[in-house]
N, C-alpha and C positions, 0 to 999 in steps of 0.2 A: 173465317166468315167472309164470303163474297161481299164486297160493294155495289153500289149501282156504279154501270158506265160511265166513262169520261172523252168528252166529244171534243175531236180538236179546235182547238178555240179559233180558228182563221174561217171555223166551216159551221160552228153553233150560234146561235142569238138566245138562246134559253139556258146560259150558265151563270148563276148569281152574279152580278158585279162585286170586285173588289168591296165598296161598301156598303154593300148587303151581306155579307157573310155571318157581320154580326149579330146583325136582326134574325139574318135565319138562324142563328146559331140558339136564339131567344126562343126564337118561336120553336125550335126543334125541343127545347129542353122544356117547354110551357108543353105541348104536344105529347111528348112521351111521358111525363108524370101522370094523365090523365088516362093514355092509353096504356092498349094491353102490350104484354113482349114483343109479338109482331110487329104492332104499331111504333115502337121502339126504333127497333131494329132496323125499320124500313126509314125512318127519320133520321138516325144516325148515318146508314149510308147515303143518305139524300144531303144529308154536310157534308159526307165526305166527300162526294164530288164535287161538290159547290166548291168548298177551299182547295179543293186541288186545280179544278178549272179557275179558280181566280187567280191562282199561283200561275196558272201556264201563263197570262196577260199581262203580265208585269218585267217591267225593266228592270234591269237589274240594278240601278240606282235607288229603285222604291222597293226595294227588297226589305229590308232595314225596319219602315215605316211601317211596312203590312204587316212583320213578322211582332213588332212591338205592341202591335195593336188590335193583335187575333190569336193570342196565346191559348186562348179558351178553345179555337175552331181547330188549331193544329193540332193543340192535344187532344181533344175526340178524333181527328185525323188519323192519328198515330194510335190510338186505342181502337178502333174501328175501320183499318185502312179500306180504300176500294182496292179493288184485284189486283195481283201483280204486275197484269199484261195493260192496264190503264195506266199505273203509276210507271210502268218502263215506256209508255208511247207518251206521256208528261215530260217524264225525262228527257226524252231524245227531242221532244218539242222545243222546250227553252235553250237560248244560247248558251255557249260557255260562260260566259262572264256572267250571265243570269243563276247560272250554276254556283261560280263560284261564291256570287254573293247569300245565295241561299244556305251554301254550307258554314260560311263564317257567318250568320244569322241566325242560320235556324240549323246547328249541327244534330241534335236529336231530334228532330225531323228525319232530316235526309239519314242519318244513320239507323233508322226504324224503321224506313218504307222497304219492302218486299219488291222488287220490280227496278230498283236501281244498283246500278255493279257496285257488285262487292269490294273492287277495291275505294270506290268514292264511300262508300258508306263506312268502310273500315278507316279512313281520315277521318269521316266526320264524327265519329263516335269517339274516336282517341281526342281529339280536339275537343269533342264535351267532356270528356273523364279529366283531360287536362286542366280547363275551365273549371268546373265543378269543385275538385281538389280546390283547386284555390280559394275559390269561393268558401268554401267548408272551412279552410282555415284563418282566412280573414274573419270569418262569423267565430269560429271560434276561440279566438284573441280576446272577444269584446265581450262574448257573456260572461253573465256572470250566474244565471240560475244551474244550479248541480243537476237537476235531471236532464234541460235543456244540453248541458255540455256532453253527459255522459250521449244523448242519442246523437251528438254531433261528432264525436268519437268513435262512434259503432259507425256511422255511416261512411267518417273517412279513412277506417279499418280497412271496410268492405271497399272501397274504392281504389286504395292500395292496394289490395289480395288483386285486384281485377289487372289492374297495371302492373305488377308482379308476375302473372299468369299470360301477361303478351310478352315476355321477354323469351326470347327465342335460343333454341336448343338444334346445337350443332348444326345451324346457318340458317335452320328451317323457318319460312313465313308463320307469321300467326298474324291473323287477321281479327279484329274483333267487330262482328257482323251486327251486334244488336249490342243495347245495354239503356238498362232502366234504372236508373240510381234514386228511386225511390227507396222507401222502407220495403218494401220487399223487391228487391233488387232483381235484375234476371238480365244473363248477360248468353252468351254467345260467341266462341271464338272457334276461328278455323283454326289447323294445323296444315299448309300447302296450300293451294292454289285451289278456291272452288270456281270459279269460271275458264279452269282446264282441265283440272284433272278428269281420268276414266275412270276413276272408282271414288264413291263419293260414302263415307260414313258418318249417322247421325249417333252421338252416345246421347241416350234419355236417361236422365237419372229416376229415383221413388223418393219416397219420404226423408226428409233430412237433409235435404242434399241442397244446401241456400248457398249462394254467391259470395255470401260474406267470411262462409267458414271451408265451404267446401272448391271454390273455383280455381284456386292453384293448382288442388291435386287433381279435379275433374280434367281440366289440360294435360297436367302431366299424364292420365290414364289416355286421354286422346291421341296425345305423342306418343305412348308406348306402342297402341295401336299402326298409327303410320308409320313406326320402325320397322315393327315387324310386318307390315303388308308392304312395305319397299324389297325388306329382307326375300318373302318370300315370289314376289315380283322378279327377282334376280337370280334364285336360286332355280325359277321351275323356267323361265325366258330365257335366261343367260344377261348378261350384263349389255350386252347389244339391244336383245329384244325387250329388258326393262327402260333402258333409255328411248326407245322406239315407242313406249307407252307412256302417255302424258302422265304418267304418276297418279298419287291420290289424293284425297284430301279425307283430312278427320272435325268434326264438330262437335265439339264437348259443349256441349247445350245445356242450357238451366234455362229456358223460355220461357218457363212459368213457375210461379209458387208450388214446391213440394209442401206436399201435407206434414202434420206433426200427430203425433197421439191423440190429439184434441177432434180433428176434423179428416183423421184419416179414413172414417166410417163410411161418405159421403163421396156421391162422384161431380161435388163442384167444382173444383180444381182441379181433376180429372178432361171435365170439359174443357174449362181455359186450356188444358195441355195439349189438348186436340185442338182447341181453334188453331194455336200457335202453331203448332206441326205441322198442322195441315197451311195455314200461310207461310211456313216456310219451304215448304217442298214445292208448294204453286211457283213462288220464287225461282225456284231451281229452275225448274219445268219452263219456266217465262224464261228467262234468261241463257237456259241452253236447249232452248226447243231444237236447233239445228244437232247439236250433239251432244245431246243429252246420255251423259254419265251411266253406268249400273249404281245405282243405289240403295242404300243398305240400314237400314235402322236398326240400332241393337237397345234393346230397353227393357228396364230394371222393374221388379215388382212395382209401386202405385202405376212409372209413365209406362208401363208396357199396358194398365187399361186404358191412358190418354191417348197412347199411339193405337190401339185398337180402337177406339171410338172412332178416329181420324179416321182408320184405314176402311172405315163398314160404311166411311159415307161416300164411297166410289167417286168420290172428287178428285183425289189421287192416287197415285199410285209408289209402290216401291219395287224393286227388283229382289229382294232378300231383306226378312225379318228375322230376328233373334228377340226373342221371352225370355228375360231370365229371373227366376223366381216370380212368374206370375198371377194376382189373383185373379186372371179373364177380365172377361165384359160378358155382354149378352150376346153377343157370335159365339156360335156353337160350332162351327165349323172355318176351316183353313177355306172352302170356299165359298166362305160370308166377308171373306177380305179382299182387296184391293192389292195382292201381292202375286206377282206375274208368277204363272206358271205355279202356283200353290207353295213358292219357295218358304216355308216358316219353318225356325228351329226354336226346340225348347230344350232350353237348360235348369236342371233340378240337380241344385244339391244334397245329398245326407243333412241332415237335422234342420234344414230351412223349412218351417213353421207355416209358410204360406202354401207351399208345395200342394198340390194337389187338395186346397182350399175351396177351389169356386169360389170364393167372397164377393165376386161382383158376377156371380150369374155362370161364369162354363171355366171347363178345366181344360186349358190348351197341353197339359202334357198328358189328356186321357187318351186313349190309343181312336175314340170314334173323333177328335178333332181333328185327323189327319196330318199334325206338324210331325218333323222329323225332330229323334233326340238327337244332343249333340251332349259328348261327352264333358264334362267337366271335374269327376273325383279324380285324376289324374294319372300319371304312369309316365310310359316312357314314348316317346314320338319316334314310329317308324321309318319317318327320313333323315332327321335329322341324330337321331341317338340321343337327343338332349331329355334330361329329366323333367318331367312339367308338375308342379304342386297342384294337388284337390282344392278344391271348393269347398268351404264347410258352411252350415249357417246359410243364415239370408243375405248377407252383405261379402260376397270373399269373388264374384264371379270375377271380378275387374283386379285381380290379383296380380300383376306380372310372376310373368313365370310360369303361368299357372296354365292349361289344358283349356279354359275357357276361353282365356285372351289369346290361345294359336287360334283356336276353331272360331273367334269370332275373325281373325283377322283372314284367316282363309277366304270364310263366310263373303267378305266383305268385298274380296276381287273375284270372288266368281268362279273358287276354286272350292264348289261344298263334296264333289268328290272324293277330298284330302282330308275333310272332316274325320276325326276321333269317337268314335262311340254312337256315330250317325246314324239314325234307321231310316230306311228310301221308302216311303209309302208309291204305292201306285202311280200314284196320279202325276207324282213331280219327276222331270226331266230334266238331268242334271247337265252340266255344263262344265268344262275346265277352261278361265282365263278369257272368255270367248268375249267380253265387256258386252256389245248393244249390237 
């Protein structure tokens, strides 16, 4: 969700002062109780600019001061940011040292906002997860109520899995770009370099799929991914011309709350998945407006309807989609999306339930939506000889080894040519390796 504007503070006289933010933070929450959604929404981003213009005004000695006594306005901040490209001319606004004291202050701030590089934001997140841990085990030393312990248990499970899951595989960066350590947690981690690399992949998980039990192995499926799109970077360039290409990066994303059996009927959490997608690919977009990546979303039965919501509100865009096991949305067509050149592939496997459902409105693997299939029951790979395992079920697409995870990792540099089991509709024109 867009914000309002943020005007540089050396050239505005109409941005909250430092201690007004509260008040308005008052009046904002008095105001939208009364009103309707709109009203809402338009009041949350009129905070969020306010504490982000009062953040640009401040020294970095009064860092400290502001952030202990506006808890309430950063958190709506962070739950409701303004635009990527406001919160990156903020950034580049305040001095360093205004920076740094902002990160040892307010590290989930800065590690939340869309529009600040990825590597400050991946300090500042690890420095909250660091923080927090401790926190969690200080507190729980001293309780003594048993339900109170067990949820303080589960939480700093989930915070270990998270820190577990940044530990690095065979030298590679992992960056962890977001992370929410509330009760419904949602985190975020690169594999390689996303403000270089030429090929950029987003993994969206579906139902089931929480930070607390699934984010070690969501990483691990992200790094299997940039094994093989290095692999095959090298195989079809040569070793010269994959070093001549910045490489890629992978993001095993948990953004938002997956659904469970209870609320997976509904497309509420659907839309938070879209908000989130869609701010982070703004992100992207912000930050490498000059060379801006191929990018690639590959997403699972519920977030492949959150990434389709995202992709219908032509705010952004992608270079290549992948559907695997998906129940649609209301886009009935490959060009009611936001995805260059009509690039979409669906993936259906044998006995997966959801398959040609429409549960949320259209069937992206019916032949009138125009996506290409991509094979997934498996066989044998025509370049390389290697044996590749089937798909079975709703849950098996993200299999290593498997005929889905070659054709996503193709998919993903630009090589949908070299796809398994592919149908070329009309309309799309394929490309081999060619990035942007």
């Amino acid at each position: 969700m867009a914000g309002a504007g943020v005007v540089p503070a050396d050239t505005s006289t109409h941005l909250a002062p430092v201690s007004s933010v509260a008040a308005l933070a008052h009046e904002t929450a008095a105001r939208s109780a009364v009103g309707d959604a709109h009203a809402g929404n338009t009041q949350q981003a009129l905070l969020a600019a306010a504490t982000l213009g009062a953040l640009s005004r401040i020294a970095a000695p009064d860092v400290p001061a502001f952030v202990s006594s506006h808890h309430a306005a950063l958190d709506a901040m962070v739950a409701n940011p303004p635009r990527a490209s406001d919160i990156a001319g903020f950034w580049r606004l305040i001095d360093p040292r205004t920076q740094a004291s902002l990160i040892h202050a307010a590290p989930h701030v800065v590690g939340n906002l869309e529009g600040i590089p990825y590597d400050v934001r991946g300090r500042a997140n690890v420095l909250d997860l660091k923080r927090t841990i401790a926190q969690e085990r200080t507190s729980l030393a001293s309780e003594q109520g048993k339900a109170t312990r067990l949820g303080m248990q589960r939480t700093l499970a989930t915070l270990q899995n998270v820190k577990r899951a940044l530990s690095r595989h065979d030298g590679v960066k992992r960056t962890l770009i977001s992370l929410d350590t509330s009760s419904d947690a949602r985190a975020a981690i690169v594999i390689g370099d996303l403000s270089k690399a030429h090929f950029v992949s987003y993994l969206v998980p579906g139902m089931y799929m929480s930070v607390d039990e699934q984010i070690v192995d969501w990483a691990k499926t992200a790094q299997e991914l940039y094994d093989s799109q290095t692999q095959w970077l090298k195989r079809v360039l040569g070793p010269r011309g994959a070093q001549a290409t910045p490489g890629v990066a992978t993001v095993a994303w948990i953004g938002y709350q997956t659904p469970e059996l209870m609320n997976i009927g509904g497309l509420d959490l659907a839309t938070q998945g879209a908000d989130n997608i869609e701010q982070a690919l703004q992100g992207l977009q912000t930050l490498r407006k000059t060379d801006m990546p191929f990018v690639s979303v590959f997403a699972h039965s519920y977030g492949s309807t959150a990434v389709l919501l995202a992709l219908q509100r032509h705010t952004v865009s992608v270079d290549a989609l992948a559907l695997l096991g998906s129940p649609g949305s209301d886009a009935q067509s490959v060009s009611q999306l936001s995805v260059n050149d009509g690039n979409v592939y669906v993936g259906q496997a044998q006995m997966d339930p959801i398959v040609h459902s429409a549960f949320f409105g259209s069937d992206p693997g019916a032949a009138s939506y125009g996506a290409r299939k991509m094979g997934v029951s498996g066989g044998i790979d025509p370049i390389t000889d290697d044996k590749l395992i089937g798909s079975s079920g709703h849950n098996e697409y993200f299999a290593a080894g498997s005929e889905s995870m070659r054709n996503l990792a193709l998919i993903g540099i630009d090589m949908g040519d070299l796809v398994m089991g592919a149908s070329s509709p009309a309309h799309v024109t394929q490309t081999t390796a060619s990035g942007k």
